[in-house]
Z-matrix of the N, CA and C atoms (Angstrom, degrees):
N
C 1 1.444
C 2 1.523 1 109.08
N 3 1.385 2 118.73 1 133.87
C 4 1.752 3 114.36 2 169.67
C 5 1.093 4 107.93 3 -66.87
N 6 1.368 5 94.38 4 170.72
C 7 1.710 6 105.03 5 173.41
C 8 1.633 7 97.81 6 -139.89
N 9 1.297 8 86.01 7 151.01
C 10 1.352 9 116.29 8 176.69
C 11 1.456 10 136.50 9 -64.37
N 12 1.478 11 124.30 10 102.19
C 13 1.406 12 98.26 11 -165.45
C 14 1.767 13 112.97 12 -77.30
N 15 1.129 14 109.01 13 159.22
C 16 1.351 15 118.16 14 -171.55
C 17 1.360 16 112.17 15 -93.46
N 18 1.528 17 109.43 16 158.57
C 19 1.806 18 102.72 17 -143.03
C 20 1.904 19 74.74 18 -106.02
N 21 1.904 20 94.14 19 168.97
C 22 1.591 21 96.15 20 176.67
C 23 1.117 22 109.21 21 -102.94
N 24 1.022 23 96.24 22 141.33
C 25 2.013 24 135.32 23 -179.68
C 26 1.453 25 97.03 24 -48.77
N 27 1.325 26 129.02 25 -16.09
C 28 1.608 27 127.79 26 -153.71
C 29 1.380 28 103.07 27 -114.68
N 30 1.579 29 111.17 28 45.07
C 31 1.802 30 114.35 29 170.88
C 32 1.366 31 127.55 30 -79.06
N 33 1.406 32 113.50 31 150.08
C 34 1.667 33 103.52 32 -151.16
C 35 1.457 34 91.41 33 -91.78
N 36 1.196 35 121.73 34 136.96
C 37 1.795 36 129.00 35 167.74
C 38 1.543 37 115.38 36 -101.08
N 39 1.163 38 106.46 37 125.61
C 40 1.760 39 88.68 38 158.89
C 41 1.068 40 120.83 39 -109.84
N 42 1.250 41 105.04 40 159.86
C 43 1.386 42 132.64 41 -171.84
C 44 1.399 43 107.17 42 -50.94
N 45 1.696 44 115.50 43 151.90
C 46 1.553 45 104.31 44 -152.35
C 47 1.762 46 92.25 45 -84.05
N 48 1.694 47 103.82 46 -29.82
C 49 1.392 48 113.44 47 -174.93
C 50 1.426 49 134.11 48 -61.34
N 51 1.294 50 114.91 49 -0.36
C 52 1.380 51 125.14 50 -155.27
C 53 1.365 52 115.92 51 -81.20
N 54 1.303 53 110.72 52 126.87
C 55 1.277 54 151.90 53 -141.55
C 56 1.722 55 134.96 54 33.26
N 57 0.999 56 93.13 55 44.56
C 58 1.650 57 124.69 56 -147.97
C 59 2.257 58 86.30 57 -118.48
N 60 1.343 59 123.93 58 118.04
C 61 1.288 60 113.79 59 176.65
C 62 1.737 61 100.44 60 -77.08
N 63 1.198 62 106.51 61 153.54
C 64 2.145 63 109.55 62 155.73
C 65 0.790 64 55.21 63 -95.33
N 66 1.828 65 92.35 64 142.75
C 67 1.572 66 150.42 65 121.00
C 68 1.268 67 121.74 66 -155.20
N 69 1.625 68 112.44 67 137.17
C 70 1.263 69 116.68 68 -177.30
C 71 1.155 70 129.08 69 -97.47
N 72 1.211 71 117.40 70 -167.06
C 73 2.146 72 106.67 71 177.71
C 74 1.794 73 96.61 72 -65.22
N 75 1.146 74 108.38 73 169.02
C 76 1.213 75 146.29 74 165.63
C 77 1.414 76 105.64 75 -63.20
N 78 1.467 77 123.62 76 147.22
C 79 1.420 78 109.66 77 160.77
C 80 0.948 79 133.53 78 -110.37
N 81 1.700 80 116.63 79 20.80
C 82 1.452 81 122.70 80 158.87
C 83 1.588 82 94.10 81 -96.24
N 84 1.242 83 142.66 82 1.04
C 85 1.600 84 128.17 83 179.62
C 86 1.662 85 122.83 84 -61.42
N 87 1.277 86 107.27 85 -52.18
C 88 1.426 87 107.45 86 166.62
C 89 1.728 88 136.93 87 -87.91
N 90 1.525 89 76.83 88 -9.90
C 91 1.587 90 73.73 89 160.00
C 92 1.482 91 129.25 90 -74.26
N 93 1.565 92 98.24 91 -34.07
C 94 1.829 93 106.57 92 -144.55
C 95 2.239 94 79.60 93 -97.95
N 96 1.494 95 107.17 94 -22.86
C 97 1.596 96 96.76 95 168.93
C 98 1.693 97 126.92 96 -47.38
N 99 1.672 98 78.55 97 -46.18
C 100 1.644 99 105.52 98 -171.00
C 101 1.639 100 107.88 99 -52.45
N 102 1.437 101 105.88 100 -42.31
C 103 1.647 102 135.92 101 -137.32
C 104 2.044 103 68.17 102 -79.08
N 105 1.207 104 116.66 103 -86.26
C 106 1.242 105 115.10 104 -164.51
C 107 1.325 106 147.56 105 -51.63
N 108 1.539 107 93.99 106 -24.70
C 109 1.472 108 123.84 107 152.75
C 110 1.175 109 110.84 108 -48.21
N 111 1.230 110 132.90 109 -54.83
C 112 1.569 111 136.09 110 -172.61
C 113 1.724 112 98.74 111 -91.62
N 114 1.297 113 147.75 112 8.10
C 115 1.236 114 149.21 113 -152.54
C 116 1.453 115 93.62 114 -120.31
N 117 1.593 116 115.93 115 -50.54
C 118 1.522 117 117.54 116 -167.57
C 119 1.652 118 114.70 117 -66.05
N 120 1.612 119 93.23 118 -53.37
C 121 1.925 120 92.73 119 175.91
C 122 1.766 121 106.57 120 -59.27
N 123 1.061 122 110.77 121 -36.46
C 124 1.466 123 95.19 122 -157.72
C 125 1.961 124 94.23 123 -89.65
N 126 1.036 125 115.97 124 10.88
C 127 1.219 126 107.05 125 164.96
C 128 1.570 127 117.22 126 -98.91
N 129 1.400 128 102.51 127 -7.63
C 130 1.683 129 113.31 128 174.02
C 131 1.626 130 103.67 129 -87.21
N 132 1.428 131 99.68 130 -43.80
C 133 1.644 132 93.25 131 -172.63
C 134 1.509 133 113.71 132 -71.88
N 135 1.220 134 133.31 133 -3.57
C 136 1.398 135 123.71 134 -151.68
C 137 1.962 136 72.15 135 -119.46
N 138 1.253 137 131.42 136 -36.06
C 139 1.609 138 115.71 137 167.34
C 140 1.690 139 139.74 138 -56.05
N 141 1.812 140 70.55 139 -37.97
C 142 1.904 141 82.97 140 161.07
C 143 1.392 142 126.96 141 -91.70
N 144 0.963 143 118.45 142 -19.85
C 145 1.717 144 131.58 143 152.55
C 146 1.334 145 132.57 144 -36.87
N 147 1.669 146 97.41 145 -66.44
C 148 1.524 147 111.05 146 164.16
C 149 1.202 148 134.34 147 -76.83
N 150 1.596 149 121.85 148 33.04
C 151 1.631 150 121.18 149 -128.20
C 152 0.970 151 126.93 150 -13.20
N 153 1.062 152 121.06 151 105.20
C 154 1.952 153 133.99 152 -164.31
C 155 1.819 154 118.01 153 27.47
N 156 1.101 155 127.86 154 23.36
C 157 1.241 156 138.98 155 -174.38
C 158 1.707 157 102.21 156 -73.60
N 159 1.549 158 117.04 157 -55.55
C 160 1.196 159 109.34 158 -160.99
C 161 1.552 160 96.35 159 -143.89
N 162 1.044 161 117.37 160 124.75
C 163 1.721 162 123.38 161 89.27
C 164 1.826 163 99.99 162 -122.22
N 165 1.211 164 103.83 163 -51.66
C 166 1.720 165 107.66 164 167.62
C 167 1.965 166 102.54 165 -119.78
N 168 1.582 167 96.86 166 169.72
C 169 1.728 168 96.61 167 -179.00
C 170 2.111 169 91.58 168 -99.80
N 171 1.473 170 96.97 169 66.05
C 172 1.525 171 79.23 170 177.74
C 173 1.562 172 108.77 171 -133.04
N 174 1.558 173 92.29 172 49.11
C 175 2.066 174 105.41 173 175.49
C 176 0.973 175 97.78 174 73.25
N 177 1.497 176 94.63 175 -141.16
C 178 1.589 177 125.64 176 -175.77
C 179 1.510 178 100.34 177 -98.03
N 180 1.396 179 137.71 178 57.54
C 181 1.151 180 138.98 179 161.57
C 182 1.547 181 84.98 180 -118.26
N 183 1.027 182 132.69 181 -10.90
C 184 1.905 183 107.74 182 158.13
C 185 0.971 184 110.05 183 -63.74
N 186 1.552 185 144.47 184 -37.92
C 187 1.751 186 121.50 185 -163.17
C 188 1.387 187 90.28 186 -72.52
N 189 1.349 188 130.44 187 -23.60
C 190 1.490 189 122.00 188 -156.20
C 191 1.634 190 114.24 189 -80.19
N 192 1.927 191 98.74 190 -24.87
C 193 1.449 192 122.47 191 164.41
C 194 1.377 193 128.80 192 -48.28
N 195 1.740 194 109.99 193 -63.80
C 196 1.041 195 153.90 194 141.91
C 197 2.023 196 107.22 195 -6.20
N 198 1.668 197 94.81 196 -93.34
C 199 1.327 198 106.27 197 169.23
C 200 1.528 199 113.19 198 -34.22
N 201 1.433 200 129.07 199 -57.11
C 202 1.351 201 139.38 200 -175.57
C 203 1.198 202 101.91 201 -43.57
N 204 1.362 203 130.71 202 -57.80
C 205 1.614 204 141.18 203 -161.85
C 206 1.314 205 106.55 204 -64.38
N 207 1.545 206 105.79 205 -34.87
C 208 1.198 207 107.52 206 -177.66
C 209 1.763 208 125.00 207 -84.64
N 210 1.169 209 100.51 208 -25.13
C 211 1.611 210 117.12 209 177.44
C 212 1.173 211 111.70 210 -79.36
N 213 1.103 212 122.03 211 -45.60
C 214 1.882 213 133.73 212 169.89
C 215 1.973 214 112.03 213 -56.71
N 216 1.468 215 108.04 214 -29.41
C 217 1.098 216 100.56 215 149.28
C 218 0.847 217 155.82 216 -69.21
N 219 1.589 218 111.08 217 -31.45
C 220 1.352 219 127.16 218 168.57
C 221 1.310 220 123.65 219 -74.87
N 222 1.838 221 112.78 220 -31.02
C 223 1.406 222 107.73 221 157.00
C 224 1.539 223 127.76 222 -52.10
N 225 1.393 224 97.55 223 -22.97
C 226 1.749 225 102.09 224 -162.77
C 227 2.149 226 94.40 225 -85.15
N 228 1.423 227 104.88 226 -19.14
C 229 1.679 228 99.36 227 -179.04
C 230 1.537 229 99.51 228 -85.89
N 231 1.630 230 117.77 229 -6.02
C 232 1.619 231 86.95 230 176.06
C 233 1.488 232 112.30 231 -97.87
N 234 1.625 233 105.68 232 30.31
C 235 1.329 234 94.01 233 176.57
C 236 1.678 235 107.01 234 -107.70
N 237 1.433 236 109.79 235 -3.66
C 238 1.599 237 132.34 236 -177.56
C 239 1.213 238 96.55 237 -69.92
N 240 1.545 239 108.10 238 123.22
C 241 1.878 240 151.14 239 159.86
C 242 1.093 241 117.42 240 -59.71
């Protein structure tokens, strides 16, 4: 019966990373996410509070403010690693 020659142990692998840069988040990313996340509600609550008096005198374009702070954050977490 033949036999088989046996293959070499010395196969080339690549690297899983290749051509791919490391880089990590930013270190203003989760802060300034965080920052707005907590910026948007409390810019709604402090409009409905004061009945529309303050944060600006511009109506109901605060919830729309509000919402913004909050959406711009969430864009900024889909860039989080």
């Amino acid at each position: 019966m033949a036999v088989s020659k046996k293959r070499d142990k010395n196969v080339y692998k690549a690297p899983k990373n290749l051509g791919k840069t490391e880089s990590g988040n930013p270190k203003w990313l989760v802060p300034t996410a965080v920052t707005l996340l907590v910026l948007g509600p409390a810019w709604i609550v402090v409009y409905y509070i004061t009945r529309a008096n303050y944060p600006l005198p511009i109506g109901d374009w605060n919830l729309v403010v509000g919402f913004a702070f909050m959406a711009a954050s969430m864009a900024l977490f889909t860039r989080w690693k």
